[in-house]
N, C-alpha and C positions, 0 to 999 in steps of 0.2 A: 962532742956533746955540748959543751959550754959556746961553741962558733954558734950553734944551730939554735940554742936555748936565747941568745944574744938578739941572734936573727929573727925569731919568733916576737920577739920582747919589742926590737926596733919597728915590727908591723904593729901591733896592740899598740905601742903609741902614738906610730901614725894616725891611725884609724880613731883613737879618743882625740885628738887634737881636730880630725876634721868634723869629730861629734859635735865638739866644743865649738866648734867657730860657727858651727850650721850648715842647711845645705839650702841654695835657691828652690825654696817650693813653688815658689810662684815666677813666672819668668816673663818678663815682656821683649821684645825683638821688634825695635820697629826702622823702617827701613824709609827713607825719602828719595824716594827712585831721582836719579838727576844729580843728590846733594853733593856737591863736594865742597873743600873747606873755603872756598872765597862766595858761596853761594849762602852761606851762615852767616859769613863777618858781612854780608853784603843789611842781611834783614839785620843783624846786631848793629851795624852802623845808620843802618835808615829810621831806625828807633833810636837813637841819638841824636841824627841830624832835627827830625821830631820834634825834640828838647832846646832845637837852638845851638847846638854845641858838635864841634869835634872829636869825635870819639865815638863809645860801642853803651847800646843801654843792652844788658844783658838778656836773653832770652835761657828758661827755664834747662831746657837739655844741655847746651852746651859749657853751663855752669858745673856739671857735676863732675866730682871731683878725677874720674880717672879719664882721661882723652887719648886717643893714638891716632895713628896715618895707617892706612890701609892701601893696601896694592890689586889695582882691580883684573888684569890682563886676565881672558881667558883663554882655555887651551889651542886653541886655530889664530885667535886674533889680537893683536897689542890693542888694539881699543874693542870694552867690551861689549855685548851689546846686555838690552834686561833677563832676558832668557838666560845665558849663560852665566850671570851675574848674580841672577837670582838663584838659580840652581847652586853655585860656590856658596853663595850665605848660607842656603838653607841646606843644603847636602854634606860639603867642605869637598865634593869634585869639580873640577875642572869640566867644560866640556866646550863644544864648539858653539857659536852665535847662532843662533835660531830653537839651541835645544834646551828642554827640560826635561828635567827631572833622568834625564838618559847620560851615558858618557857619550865621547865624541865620536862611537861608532853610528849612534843616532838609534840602537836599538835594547844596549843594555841600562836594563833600571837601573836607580839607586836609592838608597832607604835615604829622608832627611831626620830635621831635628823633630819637628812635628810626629813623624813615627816613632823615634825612641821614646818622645815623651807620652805618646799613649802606651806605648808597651810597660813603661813605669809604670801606669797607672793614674795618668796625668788628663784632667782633658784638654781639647784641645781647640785654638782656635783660631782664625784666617780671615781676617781684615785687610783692606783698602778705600781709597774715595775714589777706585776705578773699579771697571768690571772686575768680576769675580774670574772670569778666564783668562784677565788679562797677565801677564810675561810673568811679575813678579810672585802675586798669592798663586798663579799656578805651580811656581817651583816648587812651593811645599805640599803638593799632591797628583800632581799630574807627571806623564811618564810618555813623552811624543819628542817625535824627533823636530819638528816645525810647528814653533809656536803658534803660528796662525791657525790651527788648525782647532779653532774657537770650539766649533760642536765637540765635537771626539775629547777636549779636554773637559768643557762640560756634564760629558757623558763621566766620565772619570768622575767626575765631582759629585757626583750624585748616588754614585756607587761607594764611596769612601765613611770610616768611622768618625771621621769631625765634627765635633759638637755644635760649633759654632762658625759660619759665615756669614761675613758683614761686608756689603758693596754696593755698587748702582743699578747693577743687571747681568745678567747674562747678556754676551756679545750678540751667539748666533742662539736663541733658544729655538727653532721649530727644525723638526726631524726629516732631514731631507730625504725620509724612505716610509714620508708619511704616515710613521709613528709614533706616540706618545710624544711630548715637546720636554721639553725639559723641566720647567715645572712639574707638570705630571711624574717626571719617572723619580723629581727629589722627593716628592710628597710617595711616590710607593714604597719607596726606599727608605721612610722614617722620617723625613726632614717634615718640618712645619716652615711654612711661608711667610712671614712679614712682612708690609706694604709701609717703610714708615715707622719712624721711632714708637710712633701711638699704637698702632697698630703691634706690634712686638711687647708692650707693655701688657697687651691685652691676650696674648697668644701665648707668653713665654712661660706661664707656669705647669701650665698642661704638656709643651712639648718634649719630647725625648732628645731631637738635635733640632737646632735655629737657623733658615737662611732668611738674613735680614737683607730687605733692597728699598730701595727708592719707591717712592708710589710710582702705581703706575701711570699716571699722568706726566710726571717729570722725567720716564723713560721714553712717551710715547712722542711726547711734544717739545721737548728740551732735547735731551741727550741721553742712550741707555749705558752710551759705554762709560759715565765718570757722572758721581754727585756733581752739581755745581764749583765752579770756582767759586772762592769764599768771596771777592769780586761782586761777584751776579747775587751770591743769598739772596732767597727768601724765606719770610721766617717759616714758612711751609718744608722747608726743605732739609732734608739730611744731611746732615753734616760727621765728622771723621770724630767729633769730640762724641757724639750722638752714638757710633758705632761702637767707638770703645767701651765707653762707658754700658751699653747693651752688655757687650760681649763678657766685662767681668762681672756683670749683676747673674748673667746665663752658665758661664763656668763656674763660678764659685759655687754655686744651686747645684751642681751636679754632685759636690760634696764625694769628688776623687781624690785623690792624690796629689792638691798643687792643679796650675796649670800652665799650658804654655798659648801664646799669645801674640801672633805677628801682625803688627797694625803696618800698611805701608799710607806713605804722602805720595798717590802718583802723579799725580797735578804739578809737582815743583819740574818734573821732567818736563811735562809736554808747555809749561811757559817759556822752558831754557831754549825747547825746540825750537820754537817759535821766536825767541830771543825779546819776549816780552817781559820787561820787568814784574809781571803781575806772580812769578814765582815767588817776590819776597811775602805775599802775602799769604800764597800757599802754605811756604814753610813756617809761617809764624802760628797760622792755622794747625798744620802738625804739634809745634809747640805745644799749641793747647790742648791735643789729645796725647801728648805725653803730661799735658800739668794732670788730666783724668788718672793716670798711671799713680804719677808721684803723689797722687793723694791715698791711692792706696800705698803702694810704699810706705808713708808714714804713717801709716795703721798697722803694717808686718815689716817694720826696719831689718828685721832679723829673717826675714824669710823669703823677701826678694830682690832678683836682680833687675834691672833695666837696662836696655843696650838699644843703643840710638847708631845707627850706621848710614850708610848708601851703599846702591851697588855699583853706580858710577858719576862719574859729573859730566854737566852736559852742556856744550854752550860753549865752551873754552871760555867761560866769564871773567873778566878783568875789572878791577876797579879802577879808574881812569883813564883816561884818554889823551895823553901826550903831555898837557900840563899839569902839574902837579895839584890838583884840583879834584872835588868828588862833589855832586850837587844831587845827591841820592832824595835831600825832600822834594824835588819835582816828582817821585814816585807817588808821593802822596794826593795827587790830584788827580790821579789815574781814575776812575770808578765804575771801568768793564774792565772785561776781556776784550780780548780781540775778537772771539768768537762771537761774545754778544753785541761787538760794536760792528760787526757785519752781519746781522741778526734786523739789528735796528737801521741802517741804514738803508738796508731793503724793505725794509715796512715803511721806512719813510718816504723812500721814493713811492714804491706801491700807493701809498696816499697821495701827496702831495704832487706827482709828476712834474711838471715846467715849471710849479711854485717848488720843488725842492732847489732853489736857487744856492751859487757859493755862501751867500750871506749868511743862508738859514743852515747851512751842513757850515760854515764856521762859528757860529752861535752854538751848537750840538757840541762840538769839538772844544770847545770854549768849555763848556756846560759838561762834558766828558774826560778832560782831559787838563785841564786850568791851560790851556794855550792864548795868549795872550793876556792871559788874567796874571794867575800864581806863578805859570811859568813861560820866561821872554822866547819866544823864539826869533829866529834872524829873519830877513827878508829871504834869502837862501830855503831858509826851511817851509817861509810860507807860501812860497812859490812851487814848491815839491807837494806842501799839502794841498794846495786847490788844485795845482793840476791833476792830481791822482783823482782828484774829486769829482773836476768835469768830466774825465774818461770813465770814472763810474754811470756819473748823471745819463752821459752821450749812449753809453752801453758799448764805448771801446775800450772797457775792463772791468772785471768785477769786483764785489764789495772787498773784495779779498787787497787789490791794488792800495784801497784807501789804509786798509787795519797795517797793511806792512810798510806803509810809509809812518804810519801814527809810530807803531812804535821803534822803529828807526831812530824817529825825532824823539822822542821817549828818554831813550837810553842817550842820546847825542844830549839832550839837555840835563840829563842825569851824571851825564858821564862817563858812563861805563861803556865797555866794548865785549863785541863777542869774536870768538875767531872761527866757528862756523852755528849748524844746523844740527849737527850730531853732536855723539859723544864723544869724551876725550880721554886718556891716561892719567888725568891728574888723580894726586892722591886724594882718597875720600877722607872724610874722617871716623872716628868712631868713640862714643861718648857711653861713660857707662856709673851707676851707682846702685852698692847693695851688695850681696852676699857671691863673692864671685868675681866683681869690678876690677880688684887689680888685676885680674888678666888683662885687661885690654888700655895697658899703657903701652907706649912704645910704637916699634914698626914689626906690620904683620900683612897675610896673607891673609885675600876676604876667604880663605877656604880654610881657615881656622878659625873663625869668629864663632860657626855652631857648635863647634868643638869643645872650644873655650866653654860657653853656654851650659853644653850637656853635663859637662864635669861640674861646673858651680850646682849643676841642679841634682846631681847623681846618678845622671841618667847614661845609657849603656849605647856607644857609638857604633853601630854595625854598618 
C-alpha cells in the first residue's frame, strides 16, 4: 500500500513540475533544406569579413542558446535525399529516397508532427520560399511513394485540415483528366487564395484556411516553383520574412490551442546545388524570417519553442582551398543568381547581337560580379570567362556555359571548395530556444527532432 501510494505521489509531482516549467504552445520548426554546419559558419564568417576583420559576426538563429549535430542518413541510403529527410523531421521515420510521408515500402502512411498538433488542438501551418509540393512542406502532409509526383501531392493538399500555406506556387496545378485545377479544388475545399502579401492582408480576415503564393505575374514570368532569390528581389515580390510573418498574424486569429509552424529556407539547397555562393545570402534571408519568429518569442518567452534544423548539407562545402586563406567578401560583389545572370545574358544578346561584344559582357560581369573591380581575378580565370563567353556569343553553348564558369571563379576567388553537385552525410545542425530547447543539445537522430518537439508542446506522437 505505502509502495503504491509512493508511486502515485512520485507521478503528481512529476506532472506539477512539468505544470510549473510549461508546455511549448506555440512551436516553430524551421528547416533550411541544404544547411549544414560549415554552410552557417560560412554566412557568420562573410558578415565578419564585411567588418574588415577575421572572424564570425553572428547571425540571429545560430546564437541561441541550445545547439546539437544531427545525423541525417536515410533508411535505403547513407546520403539523404529532401524527400526522405523531410519525412524523418516531420514524421521521426525513416524511409527510402524519393518518399514521403510513406515508410520504405512506398505504401504505408505515417501520421507527422503537423497532425498531432491539429489533434491537440493546435493550428497548423506550412511554409517555404519553394513550391508548396515541393520534397520538404510535402513531408508534413502528403503521403506518395515518388516525390515527383507534384499533381497527386497537390491533390493531397487541398484535401487536408491546415490552416495555413505559404509558398511560390504550385509546381504542376492543371488536371491532367481535364478537371477542376488545383486552385479550384483548394477554393472548394475551404481554402481562400492569396496573390501576394497585399493581397492576403486583404483576404485573411474573412478566410477559414489561407494558401498564400506569389502573384501571379512572378509565377508566370519569373519562376513558379520558388519566391525569388533574395539576390534578384524586387520590392514587388514575396519574400520568406513576408510568409512568416502572414502565417503567425493567420494562426494566432484562429484562437486554438497554440500552434505549430514549419517555415522551410529551400533556396540555400538549390545554391549549394549549383555550388553558387549565392546560398550565404539565402540563409541570412532565413535568418530574418526566424528574427519574425524571435519577435514573437519575446512576447510568449514562456510559451514557445523554436527549432532551427536541416534535413541535409549540400555541396560537400569547405571553407578553403589549400592555403590557409578564406576571401569570403568577394561574395559581396555577387548581385544575381545565376539564374538570373542567364536570364540577362540572353536578353542581351537578343538585343544587342554582333554589338554584344567581349568588352560589353566584361563590363556586365564587372558590373555583376566586381571582377576586375572589388574582386582580382588571374589571367587564368579571365581567359576561362571570355572564352565561355564567345561560345555563348557564337551559339556553341549556352547562357548556362557562362553562369558555371562565373561561379567557379566565384568560390576560387572566395576560396571556398565544393566536393560535388549533391548531397552529402555531413552532420546538420540544430539550433534551439524556449520552452523545450534543452532537448536538442548534443548528438541525435533527425528522426527524433519531432519527437523532441511534440513533448515540449504536449502533444500526443502516434
Amino acid at each position: 500500500m505505502k509502495k503504491r501510494l509512493f508511486s502515485t505521489l512520485s507521478i503528481l509531482l512529476v506532472a506539477l513540475a512539468t505544470v510549473a516549467e510549461g508546455r511549448a504552445k506555440y512551436v516553430f520548426y524551421f528547416i533550411g533544406d541544404g544547411m549544414g554546419v560549415n554552410q552557417v559558419n560560412a554566412a557568420e564568417t562573410y558578415l565578419g569579413a564585411l567588418e574588415g576583420r577575421i572572424g564570425i559576426q553572428e547571425l540571429c538563429f545560430p546564437s541561441f542558446p541550445y545547439v546539437g549535430l544531427i545525423n541525417t542518413q536515410s533508411a535505403t541510403n547513407g546520403v539523404t535525399d529532401s524527400a526522405a529527410g523531410g519525412t524523418a523531421l516531420a514524421s521521426g521515420n525513416k524511409t527510402k529516397n524519393g518518399a514521403l510521408g510513406v515508410l520504405k515500402d512506398l505504401t504505408t502512411p505515417v501520421t507527422c508532427i503537423a497532425d498531432w498538433a491539429r489533434e491537440a488542438g493546435a493550428a497548423v501551418g506550412i511554409t517555404t520560399s519553394v513550391s508548396v509540393d515541393h520534397a520538404t512542406p510535402a513531408a508534413f502532409y502528403a503521403h506518395v511513394g515518388n516525390r515527383n509526383e507534384y499533381y497527386k501531392i497537390g491533390e493531397q493538399l487541398t484535401k487536408t485540415n491546415v490552416d495555413f500555406f505559404g509558398a511560390s506556387d504550385f509546381n504542376k496545378p492543371d488536371n491532367p483528366d481535364d478537371g477542376p485545377n488545383l486552385y479550384e479544388q483548394a477554393k472548394a475545399n475551404g481554402f481562400t487564395i492569396a496573390r501576394g502579401y497585399k493581397d492576403y492582408q486583404k483576404k485573411a480576415k474573412k478566410a477559414d484556411k489561407m494558401i498564400l503564393f506569389q502573384t501571379e505575374e512572378a509565377s508566370s514570368k519569373v519562376e513558379r516553383g520558388s519566391i525569388p532569390f533574395a539576390l534578384d528581389r524586387t520590392k514587388n515580390d514575396l519574400t520568406l520574412q513576408d510568409i512568416t510573418r502572414a502565417a503567425i498574424n493567420f494562426l494566432t486569429s484562429k484562437q486554438k490551442d497554440g500552434f505549430f509552424l514549419m517555415v522551410e529556407g529551400g533556396k540555400i539547397d538549390w545554391g549549394c546545388h549549383s555550388n553558387d555562393p549565392v546560398f550565404i545570402s539565402e540563409l541570412i534571408d532565413m535568418d530574418n524570417a526566424v528574427k519574425v519568429a524571435y519577435e514573437f518569442y519575446q512576447q510568449h518567452p514562456d510559451e514557445t519553442l523554436i527549432v532551427i534544423t536541416a534535413d541535409h548539407e549540400t555541396g560537400g562545402l569547405v571553407l578553403g582551398r589549400g592555403a590557409y586563406e578564406l576571401n569570403l567578401k568577394a561574395v559581396a560583389s555577387q548581385r544575381m543568381s545565376m539564374g538570373k545572370l542567364e536570364r540577362e545574358l540572353k536578353a542581351k544578346k537578343e538585343k544587342l547581337g554582333d554589338k554584344f561584344t567581349w568588352e560589353e559582357g566584361k563590363k556586365f560581369l564587372t558590373e555583376s560580379f566586381g571582377f576586375w573591380g572589388d574582386v582580382k581575378v588571374s589571367d587564368e580565370q579571365a581567359s576561362r570567362l571570355e572564352r565561355s563567353f564567345n561560345e555563348f556569343k557564337e551559339g556553341k553553348a549556352g547562357a548556362d556555359r557562362v553562369s558555371g564558369t562565373v561561379r567557379r571563379v566565384i568560390s576560387e576567388c572566395a576560396m571556398i571548395g565544393w566536393q560535388s553537385g549533391g548531397h552529402s552525410n555531413g552532420y546538420v545542425p540544430a539550433f534551439a530556444i524556449g520552452v523545450g530547447a534543452e532537448q536538442f543539445q548534443g548528438r541525435f537522430d533527425n528522426t527524433e527532432i519531432s519527437k523532441k518537439m511534440a513533448k515540449a508542446a504536449g502533444w500526443e506522437v502516434k
